[in-house]
C-alpha positions in Angstrom: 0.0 0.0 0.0 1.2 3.7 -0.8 2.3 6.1 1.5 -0.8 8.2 0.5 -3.1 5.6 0.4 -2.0 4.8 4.6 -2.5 8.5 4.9 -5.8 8.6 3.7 -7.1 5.4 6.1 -5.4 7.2 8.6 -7.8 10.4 8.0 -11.0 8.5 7.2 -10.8 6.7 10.8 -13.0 7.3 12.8 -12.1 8.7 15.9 -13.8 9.7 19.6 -14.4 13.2 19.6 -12.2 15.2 22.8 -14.1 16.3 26.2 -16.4 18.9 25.9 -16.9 18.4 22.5 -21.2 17.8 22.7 -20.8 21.2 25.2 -18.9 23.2 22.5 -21.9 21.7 19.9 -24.3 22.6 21.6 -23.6 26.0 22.7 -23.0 26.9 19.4 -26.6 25.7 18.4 -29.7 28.9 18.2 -31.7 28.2 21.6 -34.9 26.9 20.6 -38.2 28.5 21.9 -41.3 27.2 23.6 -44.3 27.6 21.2 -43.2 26.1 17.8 -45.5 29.1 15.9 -44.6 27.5 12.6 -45.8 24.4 13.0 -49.0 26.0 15.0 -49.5 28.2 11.4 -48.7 25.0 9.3 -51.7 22.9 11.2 -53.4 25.4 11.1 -53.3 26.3 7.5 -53.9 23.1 6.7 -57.2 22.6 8.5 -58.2 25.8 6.5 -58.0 24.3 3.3 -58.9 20.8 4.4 -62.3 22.9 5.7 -62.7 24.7 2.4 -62.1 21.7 0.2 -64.6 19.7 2.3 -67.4 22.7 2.4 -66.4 22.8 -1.6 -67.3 19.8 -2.0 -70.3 19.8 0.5 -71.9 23.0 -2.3 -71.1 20.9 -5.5 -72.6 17.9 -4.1 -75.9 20.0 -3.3 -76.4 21.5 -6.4 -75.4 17.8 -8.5 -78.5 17.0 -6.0 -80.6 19.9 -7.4 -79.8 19.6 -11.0 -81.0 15.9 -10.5 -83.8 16.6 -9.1 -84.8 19.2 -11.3 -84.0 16.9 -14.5 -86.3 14.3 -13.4 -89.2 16.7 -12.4 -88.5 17.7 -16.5 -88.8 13.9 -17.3 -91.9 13.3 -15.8 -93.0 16.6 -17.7 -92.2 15.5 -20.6 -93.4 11.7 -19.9 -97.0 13.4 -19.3 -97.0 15.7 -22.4 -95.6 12.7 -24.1 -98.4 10.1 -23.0 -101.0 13.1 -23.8 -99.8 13.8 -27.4 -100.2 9.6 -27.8 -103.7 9.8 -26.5 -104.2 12.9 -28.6 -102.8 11.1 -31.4 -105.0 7.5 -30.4 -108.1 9.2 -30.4 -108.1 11.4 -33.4 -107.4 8.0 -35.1 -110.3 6.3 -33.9 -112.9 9.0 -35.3 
């Protein structure tokens, strides 16, 4: 093996950290706060749209209902006008 290439293991090994060295991490890290205000806005956010989608969805479902309905009343119209032109129709034959 080269010279580099021992030089190289040598760098790569792993090796225990000195004392103090989760201390000196540590204090180096920002200090957290308390309330986590993001993640509050996130959730919250989220159960916005979640609401909106589901009251969305709650309208179109309602007026699928109501065209529906209205499309059979139409059919039964037209079912009655239909049956009356054929009775129209029958009895203008008969004479």
């Amino acid at each position: 093996m080269s010279d580099f290439d021992e030089r190289l293991r040598s760098a790569l090994a792993r090796k225990q950290p000195g004392p103090g060295f989760t201390g000196r991490v540590m204090a180096k890290l920002p200090e957290r706060r308390r309330t986590p205000w993001r993640a509050w806005a996130a959730a919250m956010a989220a159960t916005l749209v979640l609401t909106m989608g589901g009251l969305k969805f709650r309208d179109e479902r309602r007026q699928a209902e109501e065209a529906k309905r209205q499309l059979m009343l139409a059919l039964e119209i037209t079912g009655e006008k239909l049956a009356l032109v054929e009775r129209k129709l029958h009895t203008g034959r008969q004479q």
